[in-house]
C-alpha positions in Angstrom: -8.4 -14.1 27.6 -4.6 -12.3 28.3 -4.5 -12.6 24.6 -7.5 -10.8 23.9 -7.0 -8.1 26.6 -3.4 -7.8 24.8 -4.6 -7.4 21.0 -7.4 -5.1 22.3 -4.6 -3.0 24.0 -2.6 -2.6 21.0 -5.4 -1.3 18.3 -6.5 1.3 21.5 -3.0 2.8 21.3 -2.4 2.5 17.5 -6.0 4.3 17.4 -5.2 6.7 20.0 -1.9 7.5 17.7 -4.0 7.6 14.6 -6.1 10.5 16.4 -3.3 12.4 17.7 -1.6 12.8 14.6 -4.6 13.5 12.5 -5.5 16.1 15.5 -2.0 17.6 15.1 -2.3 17.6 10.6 -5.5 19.5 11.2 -4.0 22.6 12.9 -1.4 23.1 10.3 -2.8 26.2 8.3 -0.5 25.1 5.6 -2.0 21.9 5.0 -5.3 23.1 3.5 -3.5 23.6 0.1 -6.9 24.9 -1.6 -4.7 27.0 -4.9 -2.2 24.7 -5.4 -1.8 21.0 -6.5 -4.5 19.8 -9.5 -7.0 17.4 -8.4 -5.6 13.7 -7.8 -2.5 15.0 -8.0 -1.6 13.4 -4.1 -2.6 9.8 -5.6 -4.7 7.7 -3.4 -3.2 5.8 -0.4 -1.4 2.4 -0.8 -2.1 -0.8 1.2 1.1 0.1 2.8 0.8 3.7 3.4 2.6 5.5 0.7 0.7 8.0 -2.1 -0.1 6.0 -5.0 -2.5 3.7 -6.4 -4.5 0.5 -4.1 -0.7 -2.0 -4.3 1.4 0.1 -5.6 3.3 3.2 -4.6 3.9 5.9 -7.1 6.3 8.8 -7.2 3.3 11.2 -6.3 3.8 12.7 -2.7 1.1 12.4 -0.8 -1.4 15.0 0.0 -1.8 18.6 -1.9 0.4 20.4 0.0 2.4 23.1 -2.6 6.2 23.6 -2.4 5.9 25.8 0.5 3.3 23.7 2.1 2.5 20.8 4.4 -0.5 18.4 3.5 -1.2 15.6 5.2 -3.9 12.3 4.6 -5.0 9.4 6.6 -6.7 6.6 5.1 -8.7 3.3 5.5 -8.3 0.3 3.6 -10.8 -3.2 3.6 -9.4 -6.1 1.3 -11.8 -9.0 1.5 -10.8 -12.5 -0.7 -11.9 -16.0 0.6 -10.8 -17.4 4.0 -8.7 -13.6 4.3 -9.5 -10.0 5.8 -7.2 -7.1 5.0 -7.5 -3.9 7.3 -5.2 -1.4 6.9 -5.2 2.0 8.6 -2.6 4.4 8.6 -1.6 8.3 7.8 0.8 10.3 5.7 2.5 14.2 5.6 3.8 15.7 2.4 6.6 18.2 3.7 6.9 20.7 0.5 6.1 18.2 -2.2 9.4 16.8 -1.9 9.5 14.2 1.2 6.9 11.9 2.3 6.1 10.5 5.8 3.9 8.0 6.8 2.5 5.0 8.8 0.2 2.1 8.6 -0.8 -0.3 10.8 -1.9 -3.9 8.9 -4.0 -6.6 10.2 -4.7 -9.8 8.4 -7.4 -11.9 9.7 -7.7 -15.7 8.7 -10.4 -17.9 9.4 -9.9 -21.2 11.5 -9.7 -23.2 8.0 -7.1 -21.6 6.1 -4.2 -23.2 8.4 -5.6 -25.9 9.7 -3.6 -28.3 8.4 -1.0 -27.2 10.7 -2.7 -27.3 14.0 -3.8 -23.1 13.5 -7.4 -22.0 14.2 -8.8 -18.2 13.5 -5.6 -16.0 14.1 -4.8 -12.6 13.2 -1.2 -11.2 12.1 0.0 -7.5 12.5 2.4 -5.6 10.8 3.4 -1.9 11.4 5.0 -0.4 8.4 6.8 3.5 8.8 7.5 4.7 5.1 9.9 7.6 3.7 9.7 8.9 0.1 12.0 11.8 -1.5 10.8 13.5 -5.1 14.4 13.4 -6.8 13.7 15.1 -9.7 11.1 16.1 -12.4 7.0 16.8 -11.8 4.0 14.3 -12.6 2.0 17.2 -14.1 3.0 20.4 -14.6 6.4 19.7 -16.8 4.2 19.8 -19.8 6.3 20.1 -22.1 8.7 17.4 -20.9 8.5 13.6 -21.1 11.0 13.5 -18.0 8.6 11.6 -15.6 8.2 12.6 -11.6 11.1 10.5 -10.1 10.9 9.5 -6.7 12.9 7.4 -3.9 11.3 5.8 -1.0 11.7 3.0 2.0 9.4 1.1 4.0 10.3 -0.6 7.5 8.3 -3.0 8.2 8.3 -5.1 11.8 5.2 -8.2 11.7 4.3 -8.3 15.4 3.1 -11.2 15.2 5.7 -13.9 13.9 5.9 -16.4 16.2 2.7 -17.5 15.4 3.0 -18.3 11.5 5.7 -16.2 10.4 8.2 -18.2 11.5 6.3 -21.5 11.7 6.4 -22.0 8.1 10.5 -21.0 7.5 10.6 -16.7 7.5 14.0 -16.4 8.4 13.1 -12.8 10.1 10.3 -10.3 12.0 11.2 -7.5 10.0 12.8 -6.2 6.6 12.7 -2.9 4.9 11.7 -2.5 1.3 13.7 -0.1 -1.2 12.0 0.9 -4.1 12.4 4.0 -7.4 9.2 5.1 -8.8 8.4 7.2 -11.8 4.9 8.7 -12.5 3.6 11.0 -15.3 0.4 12.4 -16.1 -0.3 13.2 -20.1 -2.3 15.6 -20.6 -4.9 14.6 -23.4 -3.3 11.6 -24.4 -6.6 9.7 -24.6 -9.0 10.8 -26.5 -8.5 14.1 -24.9 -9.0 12.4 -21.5 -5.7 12.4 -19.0 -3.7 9.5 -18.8 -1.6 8.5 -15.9 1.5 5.7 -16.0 3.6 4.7 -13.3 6.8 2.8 -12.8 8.5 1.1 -9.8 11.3 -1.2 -8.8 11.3 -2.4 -5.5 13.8 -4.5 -3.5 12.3 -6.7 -1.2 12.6 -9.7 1.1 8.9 -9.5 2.2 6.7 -12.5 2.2 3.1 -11.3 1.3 4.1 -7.6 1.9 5.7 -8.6 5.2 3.0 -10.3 6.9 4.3 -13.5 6.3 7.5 -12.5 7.5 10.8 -11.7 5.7 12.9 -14.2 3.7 12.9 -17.9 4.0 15.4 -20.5 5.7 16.4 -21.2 2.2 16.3 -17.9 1.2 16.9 -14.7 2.5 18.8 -12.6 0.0 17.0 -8.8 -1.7 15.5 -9.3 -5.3 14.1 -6.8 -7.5 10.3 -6.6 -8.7 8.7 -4.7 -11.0 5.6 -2.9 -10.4 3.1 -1.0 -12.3 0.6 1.6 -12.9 -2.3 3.2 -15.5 -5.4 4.9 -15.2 -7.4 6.9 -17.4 -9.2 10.0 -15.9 -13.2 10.2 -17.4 -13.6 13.5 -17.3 -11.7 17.1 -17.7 -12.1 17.7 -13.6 -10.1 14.3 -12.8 -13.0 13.3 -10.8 -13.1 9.8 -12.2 -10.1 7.7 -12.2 -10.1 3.6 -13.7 -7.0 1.5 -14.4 -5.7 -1.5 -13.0 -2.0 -2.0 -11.7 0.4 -5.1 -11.4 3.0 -5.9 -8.7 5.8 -8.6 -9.1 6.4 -10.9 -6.3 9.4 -12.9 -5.7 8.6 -16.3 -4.3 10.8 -17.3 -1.6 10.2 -20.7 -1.1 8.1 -20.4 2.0 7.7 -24.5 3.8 10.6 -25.6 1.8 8.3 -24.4 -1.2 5.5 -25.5 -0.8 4.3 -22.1 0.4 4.0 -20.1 -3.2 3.7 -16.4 -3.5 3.5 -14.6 -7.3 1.8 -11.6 -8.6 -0.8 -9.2 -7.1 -2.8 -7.7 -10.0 -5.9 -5.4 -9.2 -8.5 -3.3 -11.3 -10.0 0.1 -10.0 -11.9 2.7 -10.0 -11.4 6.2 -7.7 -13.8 8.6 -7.5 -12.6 12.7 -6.5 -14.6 14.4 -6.0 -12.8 17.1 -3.8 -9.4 17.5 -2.3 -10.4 16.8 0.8 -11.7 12.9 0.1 -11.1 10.2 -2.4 -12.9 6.6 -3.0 -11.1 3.6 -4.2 -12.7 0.7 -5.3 -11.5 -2.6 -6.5 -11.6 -6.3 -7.9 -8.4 -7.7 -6.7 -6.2 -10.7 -7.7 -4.0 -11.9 -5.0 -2.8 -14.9 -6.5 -1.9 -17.7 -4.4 -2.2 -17.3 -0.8 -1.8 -20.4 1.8 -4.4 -22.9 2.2 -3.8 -26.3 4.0 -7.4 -27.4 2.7 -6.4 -27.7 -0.7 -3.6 -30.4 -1.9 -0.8 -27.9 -3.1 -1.1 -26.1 0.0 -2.1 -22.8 -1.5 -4.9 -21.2 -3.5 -5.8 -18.7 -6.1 -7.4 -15.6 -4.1 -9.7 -13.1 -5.8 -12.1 -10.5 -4.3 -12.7 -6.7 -3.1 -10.9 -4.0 -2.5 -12.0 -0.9 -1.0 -10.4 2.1 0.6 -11.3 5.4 1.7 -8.6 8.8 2.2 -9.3 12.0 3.9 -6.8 15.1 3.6 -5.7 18.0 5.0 
């Protein structure tokens, strides 16, 4: 029951924070941004709070505030995939389409089967995550006539609330790590078939064990490594209502349970539908590779299933 009253007590304040700050973007005159930025041109909001696409943060800074303007978004995000339930929540402000900041509050729900095998019923792991991102140099869009891409710098703290319960259970050698990353978008205009294509870049250095909610780094090892990330989507029509693609994102397996524990590749395939600046739609079929699961006999298992996430802006 003290637990209860304790978890219940954290999502009122993170909620109560959510509202504040979405209270506060709503009075900035700035942020409605109406002439400025094209359509889709503030991405859609990552799992971890950043501007880009579903798992992967692009170069894009959020919202369609101009370069002397302040826009702002706050998003809700449902991933659903067998014995797992993803809810993130979170919000962003683009400062002059050059700096990014933002917040998302994670919280991963597993069913009483999932870790059984080691003595863990139904449990649910948090993670707060406050992000930063800088545009260093070039423009996703409106450099026409320029193949230099939209090149941007960004960190993500992250601190799991939760890691005495699994975390550190199964060997995460710490409760919080921050993520580095370099991203590089660019929008071609007609390269399709005369529909606009979108590509997108990113190196990230990480020692985050599923994104952080398995903790950071492993007894064995707790050292940085770079992954790779990717992006593309295809826009259906000339507005850049209608977004599909599918992204990639490298993970570096460390050795979680003396190894046992695998993590690799989350791979997704999407479909956004814009039809305003003021709201976007993500949907998608999501591939989270292997995920723990002391019912099976490696200890892990494939995890497929639905992704779906909703953005407001201001």
């Amino acid at each position: 029951m003290a637990m209860r009253a304790l978890k219940q007590h954290k999502m009122k304040k993170i909620g109560l924070s959510i509202g504040l700050a979405m209270g506060v973007l709503m009075t900035i005159p700035a942020a409605q941004a109406e002439n400025g930025r094209l359509l889709a041109t503030g991405g859609a909001t990552q799992i971890e709070g950043s501007a880009g696409g579903g798992i992967v943060p692009w170069a894009l800074i959020s919202g369609y505030g101009t370069e002397d303007e302040i826009g702002g978004t706050a998003f809700l995000t449902n991933v659903r995939v067998p014995n797992y339930d993803l809810v993130s929540t979170g919000l962003a402000i683009g400062i002059y389409d050059r700096v990014e900041l933002s917040y998302a509050h994670q919280r991963l729900n597993l069913d009483s089967t999932v870790l059984s095998g080691l003595g863990i019923g139904a449990i649910s792991l948090n993670q707060d995550i406050f992000g930063a991102k800088v545009k260093v140099v070039g423009d996703a869009i409106f450099a026409q006539n320029s193949l230099l891409p939209q090149i941007s710098v960004g960190v993500q703290y992250k601190r799991n609330t939760d890691y005495d319960f699994v975390p550190k259970a199964i060997g995460a050698a710490s409760s919080s790590g921050t993520d580095f990353y370099v991203a590089a978008t660019k929008v071609f205009l007609g390269g399709l078939a005369g529909r606009n294509v979108l590509l997108n870049g990113t190196v990230r250095m990480s020692k985050a064990n599923q994104m952080g909610l398995l903790g950071f780094g492993s007894t064995t090892d707790n050292n940085y490594h770079p992954t790779f990330e990717g992006s593309v989507g295809v826009f259906l029509d000339p507005a850049n209502t209608w977004l599909i693609g599918a992204e990639y994102r490298g993970m570096h397996d460390n050795k979680l349970a003396g190894g046992a524990l695998k993590q690799d590749a989350y791979k997704d395939a999407y479909v956004a539908y814009i039809p305003n600046k003021r709201f976007a739609l993500v949907a998608a079929y999501a591939d989270l590779g292997n995920l723990p699961d002391t019912t099976t006999p490696s200890l892990n298992s494939k995890k497929h299933g639905v992704y779906l996430s909703g953005q407001f802006s201001f």
